[in-house]
C-alpha positions as CSV (number, residue, x, y, z in Angstrom):
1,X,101.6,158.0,82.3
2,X,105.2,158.9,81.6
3,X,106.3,158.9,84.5
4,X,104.4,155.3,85.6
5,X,106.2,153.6,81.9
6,X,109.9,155.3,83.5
7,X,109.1,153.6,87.1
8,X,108.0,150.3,86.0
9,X,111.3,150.0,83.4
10,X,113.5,151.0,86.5
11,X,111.6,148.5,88.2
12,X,112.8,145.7,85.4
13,X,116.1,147.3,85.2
14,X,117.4,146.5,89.1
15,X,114.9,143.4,88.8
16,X,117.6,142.4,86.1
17,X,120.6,143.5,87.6
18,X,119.9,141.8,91.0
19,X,119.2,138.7,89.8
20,X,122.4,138.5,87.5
21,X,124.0,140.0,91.4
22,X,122.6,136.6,92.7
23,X,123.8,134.6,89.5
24,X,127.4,136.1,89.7
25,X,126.9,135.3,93.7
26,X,126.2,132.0,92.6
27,X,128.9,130.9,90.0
28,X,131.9,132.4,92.7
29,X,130.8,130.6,95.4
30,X,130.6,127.3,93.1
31,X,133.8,127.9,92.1
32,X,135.1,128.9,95.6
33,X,133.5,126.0,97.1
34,X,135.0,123.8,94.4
35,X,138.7,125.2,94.8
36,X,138.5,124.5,98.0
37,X,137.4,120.5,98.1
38,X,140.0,120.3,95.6
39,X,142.6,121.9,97.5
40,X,141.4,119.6,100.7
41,X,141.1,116.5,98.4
42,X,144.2,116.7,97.4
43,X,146.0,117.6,100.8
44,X,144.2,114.8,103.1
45,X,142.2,112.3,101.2
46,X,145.0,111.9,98.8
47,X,148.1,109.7,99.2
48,X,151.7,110.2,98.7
49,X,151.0,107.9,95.5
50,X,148.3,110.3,94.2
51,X,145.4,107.8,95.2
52,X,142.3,109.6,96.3
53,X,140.3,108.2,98.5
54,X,137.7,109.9,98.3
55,X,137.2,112.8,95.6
56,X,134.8,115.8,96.8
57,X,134.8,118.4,94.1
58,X,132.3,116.9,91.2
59,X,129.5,116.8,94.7
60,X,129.4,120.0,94.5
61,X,128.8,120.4,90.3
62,X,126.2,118.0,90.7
63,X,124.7,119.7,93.5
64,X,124.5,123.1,91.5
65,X,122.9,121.2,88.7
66,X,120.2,119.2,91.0
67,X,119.5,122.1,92.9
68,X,119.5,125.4,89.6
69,X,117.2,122.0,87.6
70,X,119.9,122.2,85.1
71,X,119.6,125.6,84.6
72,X,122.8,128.3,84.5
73,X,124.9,125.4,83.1
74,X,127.8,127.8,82.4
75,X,128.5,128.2,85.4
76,X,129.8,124.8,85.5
77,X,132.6,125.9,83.0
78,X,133.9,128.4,85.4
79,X,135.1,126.1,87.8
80,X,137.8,124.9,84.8
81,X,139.9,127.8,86.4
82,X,139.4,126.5,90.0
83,X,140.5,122.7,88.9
84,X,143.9,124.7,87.2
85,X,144.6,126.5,90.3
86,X,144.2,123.5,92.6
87,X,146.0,121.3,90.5
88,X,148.7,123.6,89.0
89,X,151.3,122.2,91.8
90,X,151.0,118.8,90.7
91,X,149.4,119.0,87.0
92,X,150.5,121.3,84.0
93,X,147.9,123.9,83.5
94,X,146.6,122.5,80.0
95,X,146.9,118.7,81.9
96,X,144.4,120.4,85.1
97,X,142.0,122.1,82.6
98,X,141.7,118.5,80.4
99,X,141.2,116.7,83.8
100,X,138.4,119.7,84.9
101,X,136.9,119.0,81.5
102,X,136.6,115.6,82.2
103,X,134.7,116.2,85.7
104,X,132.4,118.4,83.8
105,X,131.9,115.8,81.3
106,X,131.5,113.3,84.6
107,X,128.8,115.5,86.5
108,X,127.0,116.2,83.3
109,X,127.0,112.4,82.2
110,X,125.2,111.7,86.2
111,X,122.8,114.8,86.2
112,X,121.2,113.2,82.6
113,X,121.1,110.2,83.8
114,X,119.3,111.3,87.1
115,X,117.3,113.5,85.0
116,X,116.1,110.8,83.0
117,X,115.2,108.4,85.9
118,X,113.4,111.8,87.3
119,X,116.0,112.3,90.3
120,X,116.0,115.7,91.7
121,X,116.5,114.7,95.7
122,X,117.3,111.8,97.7
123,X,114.7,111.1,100.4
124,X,113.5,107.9,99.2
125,X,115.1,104.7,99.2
126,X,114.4,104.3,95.1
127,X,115.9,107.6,94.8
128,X,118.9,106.9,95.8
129,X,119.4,103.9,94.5
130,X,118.7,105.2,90.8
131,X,121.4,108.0,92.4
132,X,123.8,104.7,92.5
133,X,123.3,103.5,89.7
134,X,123.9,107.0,88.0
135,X,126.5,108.5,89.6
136,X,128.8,106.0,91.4
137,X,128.5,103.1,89.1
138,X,128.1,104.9,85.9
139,X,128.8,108.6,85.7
140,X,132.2,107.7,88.2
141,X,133.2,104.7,85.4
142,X,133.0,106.6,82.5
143,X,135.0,109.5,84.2
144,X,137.8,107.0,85.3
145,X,138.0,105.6,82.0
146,X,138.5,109.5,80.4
147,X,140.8,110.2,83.5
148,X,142.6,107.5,83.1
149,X,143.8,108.7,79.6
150,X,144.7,111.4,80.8
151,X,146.9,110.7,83.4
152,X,148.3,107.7,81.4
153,X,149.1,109.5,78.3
154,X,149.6,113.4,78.8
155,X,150.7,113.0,82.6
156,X,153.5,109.6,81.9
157,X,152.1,107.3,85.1
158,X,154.0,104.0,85.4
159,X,150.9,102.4,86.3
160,X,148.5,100.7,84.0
161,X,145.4,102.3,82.4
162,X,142.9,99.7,84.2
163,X,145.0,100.4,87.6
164,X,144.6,104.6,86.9
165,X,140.7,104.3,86.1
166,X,140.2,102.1,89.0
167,X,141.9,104.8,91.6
168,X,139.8,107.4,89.5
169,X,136.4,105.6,89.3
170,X,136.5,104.5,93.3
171,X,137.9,107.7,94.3
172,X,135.0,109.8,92.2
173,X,132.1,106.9,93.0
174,X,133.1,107.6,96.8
175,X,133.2,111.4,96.5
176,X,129.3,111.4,94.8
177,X,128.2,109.1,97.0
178,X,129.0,110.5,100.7
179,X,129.3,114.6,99.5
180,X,126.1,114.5,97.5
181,X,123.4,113.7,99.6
182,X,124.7,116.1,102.4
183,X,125.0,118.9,100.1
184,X,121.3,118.3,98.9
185,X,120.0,117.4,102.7
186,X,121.8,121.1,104.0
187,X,120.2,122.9,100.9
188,X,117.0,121.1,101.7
189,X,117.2,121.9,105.6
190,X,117.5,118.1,106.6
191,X,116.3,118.4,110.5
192,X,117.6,116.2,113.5
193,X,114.9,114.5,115.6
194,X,114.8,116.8,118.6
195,X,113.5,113.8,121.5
196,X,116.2,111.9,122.2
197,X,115.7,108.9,124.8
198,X,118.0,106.9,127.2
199,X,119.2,104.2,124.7
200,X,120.6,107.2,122.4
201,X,123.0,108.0,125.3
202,X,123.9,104.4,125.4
203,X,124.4,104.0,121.3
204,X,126.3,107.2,121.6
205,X,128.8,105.7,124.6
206,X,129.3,102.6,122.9
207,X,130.3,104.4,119.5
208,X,132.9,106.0,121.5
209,X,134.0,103.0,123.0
210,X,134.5,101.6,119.7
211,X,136.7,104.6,118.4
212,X,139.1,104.7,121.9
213,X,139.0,100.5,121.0
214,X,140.2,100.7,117.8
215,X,143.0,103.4,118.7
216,X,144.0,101.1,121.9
217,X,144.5,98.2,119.2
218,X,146.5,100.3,117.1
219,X,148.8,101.7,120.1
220,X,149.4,98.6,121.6
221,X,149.6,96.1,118.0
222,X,148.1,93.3,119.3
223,X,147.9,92.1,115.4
224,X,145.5,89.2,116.3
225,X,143.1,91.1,117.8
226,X,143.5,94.2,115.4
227,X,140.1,96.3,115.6
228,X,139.1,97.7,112.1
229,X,136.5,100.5,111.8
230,X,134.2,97.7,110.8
231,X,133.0,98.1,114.3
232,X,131.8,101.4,114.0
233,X,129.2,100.2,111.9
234,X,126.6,98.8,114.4
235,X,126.4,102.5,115.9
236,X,126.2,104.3,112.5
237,X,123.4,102.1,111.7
238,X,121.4,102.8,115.0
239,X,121.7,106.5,113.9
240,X,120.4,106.1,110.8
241,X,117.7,104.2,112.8
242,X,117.3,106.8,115.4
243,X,117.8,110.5,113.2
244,X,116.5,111.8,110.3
245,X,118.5,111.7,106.5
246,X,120.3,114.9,107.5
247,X,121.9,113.6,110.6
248,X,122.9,110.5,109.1
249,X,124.6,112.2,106.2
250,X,126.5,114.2,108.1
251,X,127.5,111.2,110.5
252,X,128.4,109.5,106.8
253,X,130.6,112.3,105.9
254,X,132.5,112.8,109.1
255,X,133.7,109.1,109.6
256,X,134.2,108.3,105.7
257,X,136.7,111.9,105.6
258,X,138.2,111.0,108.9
259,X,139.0,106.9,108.0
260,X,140.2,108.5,104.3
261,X,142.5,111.2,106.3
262,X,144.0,108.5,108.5
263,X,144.3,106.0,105.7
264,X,145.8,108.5,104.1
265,X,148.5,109.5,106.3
266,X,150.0,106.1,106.8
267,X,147.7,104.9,109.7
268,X,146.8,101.0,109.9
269,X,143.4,101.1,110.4
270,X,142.9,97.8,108.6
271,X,146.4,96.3,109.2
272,X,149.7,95.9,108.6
273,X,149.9,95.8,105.1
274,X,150.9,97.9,102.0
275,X,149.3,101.2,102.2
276,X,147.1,100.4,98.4
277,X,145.8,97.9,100.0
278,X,144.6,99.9,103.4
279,X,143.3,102.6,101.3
280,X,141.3,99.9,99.1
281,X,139.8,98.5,102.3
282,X,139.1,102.0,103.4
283,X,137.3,102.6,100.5
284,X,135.6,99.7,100.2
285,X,134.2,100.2,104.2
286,X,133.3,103.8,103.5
287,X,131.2,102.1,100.3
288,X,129.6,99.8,102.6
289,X,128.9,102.2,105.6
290,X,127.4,104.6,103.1
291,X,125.2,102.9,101.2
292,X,124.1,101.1,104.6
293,X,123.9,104.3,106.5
294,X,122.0,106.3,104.3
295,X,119.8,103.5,102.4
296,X,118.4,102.5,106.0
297,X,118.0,106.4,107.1
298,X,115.5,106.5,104.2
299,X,114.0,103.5,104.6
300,X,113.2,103.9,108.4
301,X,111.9,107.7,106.9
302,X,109.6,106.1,104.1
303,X,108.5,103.2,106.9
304,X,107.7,105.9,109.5
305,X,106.2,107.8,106.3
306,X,103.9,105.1,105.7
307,X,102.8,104.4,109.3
308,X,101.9,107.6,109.7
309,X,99.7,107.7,106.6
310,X,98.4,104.4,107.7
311,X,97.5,106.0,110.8
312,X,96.3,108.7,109.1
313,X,93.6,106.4,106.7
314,X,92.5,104.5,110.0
315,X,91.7,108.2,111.6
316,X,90.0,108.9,108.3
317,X,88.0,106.2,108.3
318,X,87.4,105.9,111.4
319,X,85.7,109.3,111.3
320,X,84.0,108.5,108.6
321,X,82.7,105.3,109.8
322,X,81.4,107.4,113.0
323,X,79.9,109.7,110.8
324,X,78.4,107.1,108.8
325,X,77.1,105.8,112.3
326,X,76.1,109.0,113.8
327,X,73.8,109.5,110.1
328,X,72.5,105.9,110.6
329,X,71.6,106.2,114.3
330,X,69.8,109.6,113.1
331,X,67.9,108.1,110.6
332,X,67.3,105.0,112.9
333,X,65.9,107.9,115.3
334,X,64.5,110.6,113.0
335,X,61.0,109.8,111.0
336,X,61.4,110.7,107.7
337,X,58.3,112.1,106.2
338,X,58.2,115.1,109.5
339,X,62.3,115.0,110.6
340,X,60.7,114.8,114.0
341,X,61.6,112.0,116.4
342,X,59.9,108.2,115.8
343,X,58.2,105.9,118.5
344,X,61.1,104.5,119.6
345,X,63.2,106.9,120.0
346,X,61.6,109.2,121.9
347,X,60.3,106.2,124.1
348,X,63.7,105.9,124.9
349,X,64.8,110.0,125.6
350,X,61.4,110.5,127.6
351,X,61.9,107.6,129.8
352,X,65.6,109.2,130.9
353,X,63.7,112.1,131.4
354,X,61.0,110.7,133.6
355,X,63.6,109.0,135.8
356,X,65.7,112.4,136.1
357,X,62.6,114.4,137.2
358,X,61.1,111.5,139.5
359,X,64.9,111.4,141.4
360,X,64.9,115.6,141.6
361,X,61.4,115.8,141.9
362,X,61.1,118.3,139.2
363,X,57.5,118.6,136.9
364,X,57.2,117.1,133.5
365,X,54.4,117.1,131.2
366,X,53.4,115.0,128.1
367,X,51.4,116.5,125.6
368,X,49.5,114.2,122.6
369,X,48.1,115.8,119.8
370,X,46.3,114.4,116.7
371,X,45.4,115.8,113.6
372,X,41.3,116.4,113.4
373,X,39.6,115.0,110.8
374,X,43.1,113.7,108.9
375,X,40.9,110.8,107.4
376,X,38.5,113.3,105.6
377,X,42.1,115.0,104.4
378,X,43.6,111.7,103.0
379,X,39.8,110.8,101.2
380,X,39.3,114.1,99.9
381,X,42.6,115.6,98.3
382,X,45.2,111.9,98.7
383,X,47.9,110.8,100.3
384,X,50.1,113.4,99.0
385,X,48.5,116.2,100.5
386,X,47.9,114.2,103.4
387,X,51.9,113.2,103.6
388,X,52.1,118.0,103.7
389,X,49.7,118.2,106.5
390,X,52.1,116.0,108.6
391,X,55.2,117.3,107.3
392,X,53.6,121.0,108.3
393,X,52.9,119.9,111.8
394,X,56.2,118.6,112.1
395,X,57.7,121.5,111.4
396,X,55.4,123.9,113.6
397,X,56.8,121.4,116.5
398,X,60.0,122.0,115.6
399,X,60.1,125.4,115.2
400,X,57.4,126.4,118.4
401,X,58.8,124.0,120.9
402,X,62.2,124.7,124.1
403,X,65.5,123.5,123.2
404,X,64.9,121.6,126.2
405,X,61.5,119.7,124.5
406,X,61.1,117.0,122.6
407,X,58.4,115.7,119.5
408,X,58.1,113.3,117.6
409,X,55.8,111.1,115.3
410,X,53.9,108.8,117.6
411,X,52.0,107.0,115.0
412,X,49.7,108.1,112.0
413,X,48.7,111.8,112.5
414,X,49.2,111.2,116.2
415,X,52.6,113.3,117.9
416,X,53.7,113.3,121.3
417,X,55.6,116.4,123.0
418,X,57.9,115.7,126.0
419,X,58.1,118.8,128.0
420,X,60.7,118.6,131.3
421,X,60.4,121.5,134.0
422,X,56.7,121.6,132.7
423,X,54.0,122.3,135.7
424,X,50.5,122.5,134.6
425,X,50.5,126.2,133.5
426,X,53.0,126.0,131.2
427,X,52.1,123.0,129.8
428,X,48.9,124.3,129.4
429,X,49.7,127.4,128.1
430,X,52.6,125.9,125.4
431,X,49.5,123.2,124.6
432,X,47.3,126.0,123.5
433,X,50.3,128.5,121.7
434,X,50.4,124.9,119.7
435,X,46.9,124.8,118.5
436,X,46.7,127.9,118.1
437,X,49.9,128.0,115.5
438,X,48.4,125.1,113.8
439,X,44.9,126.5,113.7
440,X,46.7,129.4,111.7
441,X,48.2,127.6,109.0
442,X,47.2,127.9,105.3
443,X,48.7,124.6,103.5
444,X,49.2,124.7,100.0
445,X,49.5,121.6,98.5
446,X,48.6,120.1,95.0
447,X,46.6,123.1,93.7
448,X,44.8,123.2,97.2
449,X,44.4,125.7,100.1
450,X,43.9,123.6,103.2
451,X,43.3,124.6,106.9
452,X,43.7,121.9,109.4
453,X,43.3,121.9,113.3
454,X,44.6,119.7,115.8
455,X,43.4,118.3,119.4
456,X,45.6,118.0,122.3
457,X,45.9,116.2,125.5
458,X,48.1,116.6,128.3
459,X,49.6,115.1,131.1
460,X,51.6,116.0,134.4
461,X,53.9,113.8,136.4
462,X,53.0,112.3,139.1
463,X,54.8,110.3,142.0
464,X,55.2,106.6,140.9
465,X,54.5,107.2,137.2
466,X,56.3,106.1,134.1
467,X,56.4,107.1,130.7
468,X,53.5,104.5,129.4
469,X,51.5,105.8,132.6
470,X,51.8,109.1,131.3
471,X,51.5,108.5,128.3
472,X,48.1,106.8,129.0
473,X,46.8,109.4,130.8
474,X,47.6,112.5,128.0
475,X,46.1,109.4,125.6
476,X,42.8,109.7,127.6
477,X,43.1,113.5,127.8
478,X,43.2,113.6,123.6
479,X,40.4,111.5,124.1
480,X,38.3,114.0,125.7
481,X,39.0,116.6,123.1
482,X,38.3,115.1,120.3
483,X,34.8,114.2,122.1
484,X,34.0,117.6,123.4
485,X,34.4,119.3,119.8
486,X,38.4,119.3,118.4
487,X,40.6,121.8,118.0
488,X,41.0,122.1,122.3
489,X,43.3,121.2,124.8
490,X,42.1,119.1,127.6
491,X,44.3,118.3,131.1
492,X,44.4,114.4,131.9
């Protein structure tokens, strides 16, 4: 027992220690990861000016709360030391650890607000526009208007506090908004259709012709003909179509870092003009291309979504309607007091069967058999009992007869037997096993013990018959025993 209790506390122990391993694992790559979108940030999305583009870090705090469900908050606080070491060339170190407090205070402000409109991932098209509203528009604002203060007050900008929180809000909003959802969709193993078709070679051609058209027009400056990235739009949007959310994200991010690097480094990808003003068009594209991109990714998904669970009800029903069909064309068939086969159904199976054994000239009997004295039953002991009696034969039909046979109730206490590959031996000799089960049967019903018998007649197939023919004939046969005493078999 001692021993067991010392196990099962090592056991806790290393349980303990590896999952604070995986925690520690956790909060260095967060703060790895972060260091190093800061340090990129600020090399290529960011101008001479200090205008960001586009501002990656805070992605990746909002992805660690998203993806932990809030949970190891902390960790968040670590990162304080990455924004100091990324910003220390630029920033003094108390300046960098008020601006990292103000990301925190950012990411935190956007994680309750998705929390509260019950955003965890964005695979929906409301999804990610409550992911909009939260962190672009809202979270992004309020840390441009903290940012601003600080760069206004501790850092000494000539620029005006609306100007700074503008920069700060578009270059956050723009960071959230393309980082985000492909940090979530790689966590969340976002998959790329795998069939691609002949027009996805020709999107993909005519995207490239639009990149080596836009740098033609910026080689040779024909101003009046500029071509803008605007044109890379049409092919964005055909992926979106085409691919699943991950692809499209990852399409989103590569084109929105590539325009903000060339923007960036003094590149006229929307002009001749000052370089605020290429870096606000850039911006506002990468805004446009993003939420265009990504919102119509999701909504082809949710469309495809619904077809498919559309097509999915219509299969449903569908079966269930056959179902529902195959039960009524059973109970259309079936009699229900015996479960055997009614009058028109098997006038319908024993005329197929007729046919086949006329065209192959293979034997085929008919055998009729009636309940004897039924009448006296019915008067003596009711309806009830009498309703047993033929519920009894029924099943000794059912249970006594070939897979290949058929019964049913012909009418009354009358029932017909369809017997293929049935010569007169057989036929007689099933005929009799029949009467002979019956004739042994002790029916309980009501407070009664009843013995019954039955009579049979049978008939074989003959060359030119059909089934009323033969039916007839077996008719005439019954006939006969029920003359000549009951409970016998007689051959038409």
């Amino acid at each position: 027992m001692d021993k067991d209790k010392t196990v099962a506390i090592d056991s806790g122990v290393n349980n303990r220690l590896n999952g604070f391993l995986r925690l520690g694992l956790r909060a260095l790559s967060l703060v790895i990861a972060y260091y190093l979108a800061a340090r990129f940030s600020m090399a290529f999305t960011t101008s001479p000016d200090g205008v960001a583009v586009i501002w990656l870090p805070n992605a990746f705090l909002l992805v660690a709360l998203l993806l932990n469900r809030g949970r190891h908050a902390w960790m968040l606080l670590l990162t304080v030391f990455a924004e100091v070491a990324a910003d220390i060339p630029v920033f003094r170190w108390y300046e960098a650890a008020i601006i990292s407090g103000v990301n925190i205070t950012e990411v935190f402000i956007t994680y309750g607000l998705l929390r509260c409109l019950g955003v965890l991932r964005l695979e929906r098209l409301e999804s990610q526009v409550r992911f909009l509203v939260a962190g672009p528009l809202i979270g992004a604002f309020i840390g441009g208007l903290l940012g601003a203060v600080v760069i206004k007050y501790f850092h000494g900008a000539e620029e005006s506090y609306l100007s700074i929180a503008r920069v700060w809000w578009f270059g956050d909003a723009l960071g959230l908004l393309v980082t985000t959802p492909l940090l979530l969709s790689i966590f969340h193993h976002g998959k790329v259709r795998s069939l691609v078709v002949r027009r996805d070679y020709l999107a993909g051609y005519l995207a490239l012709i639009a990149v080596l058209a836009i740098y033609v027009s910026l080689i040779v400056i024909y101003k009046d003909v500029l071509l803008t990235p605007a044109i890379l739009l049409p092919p964005m949007l055909y992926a979106a179509h085409r691919l699943k959310l991950g692809f499209a994200t990852v399409s989103v991010a590569l084109t929105s870092l590539t325009l903000a690097i060339l923007v960036t480094a003094g590149v006229p990808l929307f002009g001749d003009a000052r370089l605020i003003v290429g870096i606000l068009h850039a911006q506002e594209f990468i805004f446009i291309m993003s939420i265009m991109s990504l919102g119509f990714a999701v909504l082809m998904a949710e469309i495809e979504q619904h077809k498919y669970q559309l097509e999915q009800r219509v299969a449903d029903r569908t079966r269930e309607l056959a179902q529902l069909n195959q039960q009524l064309t059973l109970m259309a068939q079936t009699d229900a007091l015996t479960g055997l086969l009614n009058r028109r159904a098997i006038f319908e199976l024993a005329t197929q069967d007729v046919d086949r054994c006329l065209r192959y000239g293979r034997p085929l009997a008919i055998l009729m058999l009636d309940v004897d004295m039924f009448k006296l039953v019915n008067d003596q002991y009711g309806h009830q009992v009498g309703d047993v009696v033929l519920a009894r034969v029924g099943r000794v039909l059912q249970e006594s007869l070939r897979t290949s046979d058929k019964s049913a109730r012909y009418g009354g206490e009358e029932f017909i037997v369809v017997a293929p590959e049935a010569n007169e031996a057989t036929a007689s000799e099933l005929a009799e096993r029949l009467r002979e089960i019956v004739a042994g049967q002790t029916i309980q019903a009501e407070g009664y013990e009843i013995k019954i018998t039955v009579s049979i007649g049978f008939s074989l197939l003959r060359q030119g018959d059909d089934f009323a023919q033969l039916t007839k004939r077996a008719d005439e046969a019954l006939y006969l025993a029920k003359r000549y005493g009951r409970n016998r078999v007689e051959k038409a």
